[in-house]
C-alpha positions as CSV (number, residue, x, y, z in Angstrom):
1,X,17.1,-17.6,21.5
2,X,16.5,-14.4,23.8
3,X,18.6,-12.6,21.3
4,X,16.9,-13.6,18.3
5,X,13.5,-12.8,19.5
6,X,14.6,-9.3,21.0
7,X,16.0,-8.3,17.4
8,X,12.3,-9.8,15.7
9,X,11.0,-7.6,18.1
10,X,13.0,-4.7,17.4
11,X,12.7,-5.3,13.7
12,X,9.1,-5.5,14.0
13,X,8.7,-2.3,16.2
14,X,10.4,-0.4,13.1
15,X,8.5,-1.8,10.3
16,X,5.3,-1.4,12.2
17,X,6.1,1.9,12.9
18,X,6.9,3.1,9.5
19,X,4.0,1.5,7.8
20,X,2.0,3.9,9.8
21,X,4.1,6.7,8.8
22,X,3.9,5.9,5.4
23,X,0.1,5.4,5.2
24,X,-0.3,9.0,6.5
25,X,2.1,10.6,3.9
26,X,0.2,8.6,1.0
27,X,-3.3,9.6,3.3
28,X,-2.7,13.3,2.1
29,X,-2.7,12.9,-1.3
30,X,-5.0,13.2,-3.9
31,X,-7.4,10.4,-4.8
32,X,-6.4,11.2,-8.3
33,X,-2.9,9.6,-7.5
34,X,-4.5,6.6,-9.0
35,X,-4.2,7.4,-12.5
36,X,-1.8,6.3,-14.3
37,X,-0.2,9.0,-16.0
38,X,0.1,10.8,-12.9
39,X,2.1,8.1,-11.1
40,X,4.3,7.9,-13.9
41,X,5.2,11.0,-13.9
42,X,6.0,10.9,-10.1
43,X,7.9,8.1,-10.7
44,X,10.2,9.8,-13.6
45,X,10.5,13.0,-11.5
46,X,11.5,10.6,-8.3
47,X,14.3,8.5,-10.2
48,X,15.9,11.4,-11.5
49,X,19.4,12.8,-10.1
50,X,18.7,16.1,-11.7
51,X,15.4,18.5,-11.6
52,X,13.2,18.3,-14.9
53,X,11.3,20.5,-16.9
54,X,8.1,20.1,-18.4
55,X,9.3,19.0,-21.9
56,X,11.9,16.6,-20.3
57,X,9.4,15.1,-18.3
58,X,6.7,15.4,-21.5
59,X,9.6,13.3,-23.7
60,X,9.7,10.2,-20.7
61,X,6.4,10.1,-20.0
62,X,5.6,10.4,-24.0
63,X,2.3,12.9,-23.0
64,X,1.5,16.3,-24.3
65,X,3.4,19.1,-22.6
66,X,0.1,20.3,-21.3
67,X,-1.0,17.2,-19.6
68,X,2.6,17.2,-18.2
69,X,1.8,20.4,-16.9
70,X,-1.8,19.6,-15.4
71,X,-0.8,16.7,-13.4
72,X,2.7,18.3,-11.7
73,X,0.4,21.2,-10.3
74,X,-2.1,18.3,-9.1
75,X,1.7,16.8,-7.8
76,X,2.4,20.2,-6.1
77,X,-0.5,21.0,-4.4
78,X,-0.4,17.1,-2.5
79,X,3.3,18.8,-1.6
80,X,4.9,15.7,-3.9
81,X,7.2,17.6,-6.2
82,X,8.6,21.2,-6.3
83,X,9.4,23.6,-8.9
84,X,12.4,26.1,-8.9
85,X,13.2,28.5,-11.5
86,X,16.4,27.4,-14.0
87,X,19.4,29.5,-13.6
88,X,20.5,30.4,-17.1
89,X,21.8,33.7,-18.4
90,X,19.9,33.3,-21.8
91,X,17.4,35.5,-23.1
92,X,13.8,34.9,-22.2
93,X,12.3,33.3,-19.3
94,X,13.9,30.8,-17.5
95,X,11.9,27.3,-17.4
96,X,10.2,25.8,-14.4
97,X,12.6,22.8,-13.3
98,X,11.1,20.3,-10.9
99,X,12.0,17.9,-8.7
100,X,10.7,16.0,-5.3
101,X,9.7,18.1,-2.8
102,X,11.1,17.6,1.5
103,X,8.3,15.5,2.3
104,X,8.3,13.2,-0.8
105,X,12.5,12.6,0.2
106,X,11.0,12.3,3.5
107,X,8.8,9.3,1.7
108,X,11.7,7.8,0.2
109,X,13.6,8.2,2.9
110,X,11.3,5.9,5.1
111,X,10.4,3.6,1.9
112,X,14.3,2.7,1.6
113,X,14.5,2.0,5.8
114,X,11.4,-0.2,5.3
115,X,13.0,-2.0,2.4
116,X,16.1,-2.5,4.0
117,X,14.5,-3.9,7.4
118,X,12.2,-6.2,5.6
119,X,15.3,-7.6,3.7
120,X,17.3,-8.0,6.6
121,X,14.6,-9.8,8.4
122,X,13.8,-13.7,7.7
123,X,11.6,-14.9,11.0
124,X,8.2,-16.6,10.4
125,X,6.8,-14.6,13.5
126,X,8.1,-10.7,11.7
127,X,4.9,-10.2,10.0
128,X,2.3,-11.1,12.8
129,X,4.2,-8.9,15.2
130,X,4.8,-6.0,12.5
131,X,0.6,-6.6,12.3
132,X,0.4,-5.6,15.6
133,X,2.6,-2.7,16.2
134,X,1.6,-1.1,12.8
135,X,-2.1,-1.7,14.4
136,X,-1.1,-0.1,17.5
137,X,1.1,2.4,16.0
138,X,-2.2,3.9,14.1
139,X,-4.5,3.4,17.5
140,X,-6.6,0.1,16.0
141,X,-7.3,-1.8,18.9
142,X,-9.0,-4.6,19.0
143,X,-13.0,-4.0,19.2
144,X,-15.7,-6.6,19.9
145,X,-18.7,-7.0,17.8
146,X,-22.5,-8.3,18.5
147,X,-22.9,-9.7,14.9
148,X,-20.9,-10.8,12.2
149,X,-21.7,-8.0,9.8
150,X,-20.6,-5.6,12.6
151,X,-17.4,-7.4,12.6
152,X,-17.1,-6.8,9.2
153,X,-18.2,-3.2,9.6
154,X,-15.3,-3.0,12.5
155,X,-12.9,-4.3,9.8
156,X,-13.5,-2.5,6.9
157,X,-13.4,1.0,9.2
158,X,-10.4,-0.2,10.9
159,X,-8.7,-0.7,7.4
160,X,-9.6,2.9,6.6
161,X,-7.9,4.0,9.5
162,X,-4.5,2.3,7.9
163,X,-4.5,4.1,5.2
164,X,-6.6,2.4,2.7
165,X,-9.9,3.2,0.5
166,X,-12.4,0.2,1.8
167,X,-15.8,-0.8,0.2
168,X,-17.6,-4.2,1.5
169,X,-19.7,-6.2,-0.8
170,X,-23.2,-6.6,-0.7
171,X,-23.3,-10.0,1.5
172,X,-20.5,-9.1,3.3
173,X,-18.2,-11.8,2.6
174,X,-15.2,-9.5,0.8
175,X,-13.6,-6.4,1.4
176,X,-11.9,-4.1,-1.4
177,X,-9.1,-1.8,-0.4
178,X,-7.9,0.2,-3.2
179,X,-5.3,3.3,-3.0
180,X,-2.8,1.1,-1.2
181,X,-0.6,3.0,0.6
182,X,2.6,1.0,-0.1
183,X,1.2,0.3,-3.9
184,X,4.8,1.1,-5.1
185,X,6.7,-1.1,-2.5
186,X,5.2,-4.1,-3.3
187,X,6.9,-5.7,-6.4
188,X,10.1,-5.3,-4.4
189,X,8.7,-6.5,-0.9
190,X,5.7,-8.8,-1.1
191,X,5.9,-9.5,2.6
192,X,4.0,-6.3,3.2
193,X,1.0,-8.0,1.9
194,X,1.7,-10.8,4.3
195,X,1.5,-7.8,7.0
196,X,-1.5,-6.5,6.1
197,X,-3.3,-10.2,6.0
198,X,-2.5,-11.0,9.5
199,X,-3.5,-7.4,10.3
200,X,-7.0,-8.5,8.9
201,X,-6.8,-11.8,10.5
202,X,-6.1,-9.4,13.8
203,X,-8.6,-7.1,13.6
204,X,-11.2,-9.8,12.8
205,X,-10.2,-12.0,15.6
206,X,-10.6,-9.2,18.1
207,X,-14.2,-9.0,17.4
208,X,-15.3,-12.3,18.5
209,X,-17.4,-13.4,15.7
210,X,-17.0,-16.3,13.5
211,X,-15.7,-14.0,10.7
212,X,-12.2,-15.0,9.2
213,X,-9.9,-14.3,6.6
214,X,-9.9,-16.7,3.9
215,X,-7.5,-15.4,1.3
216,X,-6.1,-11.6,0.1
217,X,-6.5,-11.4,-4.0
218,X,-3.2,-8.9,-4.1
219,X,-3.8,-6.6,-7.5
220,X,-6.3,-8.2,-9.6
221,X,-6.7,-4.5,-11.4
222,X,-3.6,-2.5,-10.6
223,X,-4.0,-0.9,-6.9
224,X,-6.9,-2.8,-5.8
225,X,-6.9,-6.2,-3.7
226,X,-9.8,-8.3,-2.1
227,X,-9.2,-9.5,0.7
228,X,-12.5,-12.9,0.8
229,X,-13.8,-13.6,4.5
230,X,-15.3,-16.8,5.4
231,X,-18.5,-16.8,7.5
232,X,-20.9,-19.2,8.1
233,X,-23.7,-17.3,8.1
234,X,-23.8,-16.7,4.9
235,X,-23.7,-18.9,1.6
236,X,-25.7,-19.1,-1.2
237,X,-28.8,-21.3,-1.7
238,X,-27.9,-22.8,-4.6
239,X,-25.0,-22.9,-7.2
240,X,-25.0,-23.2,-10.8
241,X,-22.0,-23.8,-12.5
242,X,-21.1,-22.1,-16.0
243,X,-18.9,-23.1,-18.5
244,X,-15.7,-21.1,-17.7
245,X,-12.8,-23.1,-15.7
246,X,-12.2,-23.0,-12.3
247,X,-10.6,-20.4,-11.1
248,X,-6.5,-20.5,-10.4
249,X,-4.2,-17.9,-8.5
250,X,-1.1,-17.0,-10.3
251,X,2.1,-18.1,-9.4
252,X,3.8,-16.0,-7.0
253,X,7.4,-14.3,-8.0
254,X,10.8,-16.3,-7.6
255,X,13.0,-13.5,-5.9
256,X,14.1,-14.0,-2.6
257,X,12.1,-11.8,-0.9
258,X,8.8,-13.3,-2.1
259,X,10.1,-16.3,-0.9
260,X,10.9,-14.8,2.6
261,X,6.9,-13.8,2.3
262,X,5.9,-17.7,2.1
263,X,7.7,-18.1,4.9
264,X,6.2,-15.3,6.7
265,X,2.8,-16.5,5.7
């Protein structure tokens, strides 16, 4: 038993740890990163084993050569990708090849170690401990609050501190957090989202309010969740229903490791 809960402990030191990590390499970015196009064509650049050139990259991504080109100098200057010069004893100027840059190996690097730890790791108690060190890891503490809407307040800035875009709604019973961080480890480790609910759950319980997490919508538009409080003190006067049906959550995944993230729930 000792064993087992010094190697949860050990496992959830790491995965804290390198959440943090991770949050600050996506923090420096552009906000841009969102689009579409532009991850895509990290993506190809990323999975290749050799460097690419502007028309290879044009013919995966099927864009203009030209857009190619705008959004791998947008890649550059966020230090994501690097271009070298192809060595070719033709006429005429050599191409631009590129390829990831140190710190976006770095990125991998720590992406495939957080992968890896998560897999290996099956206790119920990982992700409320990996909540905590990834809060300490990145200084959030827990803070106290005088009203509810500060503890939201205390929430939603505490979030932007781990790495996330955060808006509130106007009654201040949701919070959106969009440029997730680990957007591209998800589909392959859902248990991260289990992490960042109890980190929520956390960071909410510290304040001393009756504010508490009721349930984390996980992409309902591509890199944006909602993570729904409950508080009593507020609710609306009256409901009218429409004609739509209720509402239902999708079913999660079958893999394994969604399954481990029930567990971890």
């Amino acid at each position: 038993m000792w064993y087992e809960c010094f190697m949860v402990a050990g496992s959830a030191e790491s995965i804290g740890r390198t959440l943090a990590r991770l949050s600050h390499f996506a923090s420096r970015g552009d906000s841009a990163d969102a689009d579409n196009s532009r991850d895509n064509i990290l993506r190809i650049v990323r999975e290749s084993e050799q460097r690419l050139s502007v028309e290879d990259i044009a013919k995966v991504a099927n864009l203009h050569v030209n857009t190619v080109r705008t959004h791998l100098e947008v890649l550059r200057a966020a230090g994501k990708v690097e271009r070298t010069r192809e060595l070719t004893a033709g006429r005429g100027r050599p191409k631009w090849l590129y390829s990831t840059a140190a710190e976006e190996d770095r990125y991998s690097q720590l992406a495939s170690d957080l992968s890896q730890t998560l897999s290996d790791s099956t206790d119920p108690a990982l992700a409320v401990q990996a909540a905590r060190r990834w809060r300490e890891s990145d200084r959030v503490a827990k803070e106290s609050a005088a009203t509810p809407d500060e503890a939201v307040t205390i929430a939603a800035r505490s979030l932007g501190r781990l790495g996330f875009e955060v808006d509130v709604s106007p009654v201040g019973d949701a919070i959106y957090l969009g440029r997730c961080p680990y957007a591209a480890l998800i589909a392959d480790n859902p248990v991260i989202c289990d992490i960042h609910a109890h980190a929520v759950e956390q960071i909410l319980a510290g304040t001393g309010q009756p504010v508490a997490l009721a349930s984390v919508d996980v992409f309902p538009r591509r890199g944006v969740c909602v993570a729904h409080l409950h508080r009593p003190d507020v609710g609306p006067q009256r409901v009218v229903a429409g004609s739509a049906p209720e509402r239902t959550v999708a079913a999660e995944p079958t893999n394994r490791k969604s399954k481990r993230s029930r567990r971890t729930a």
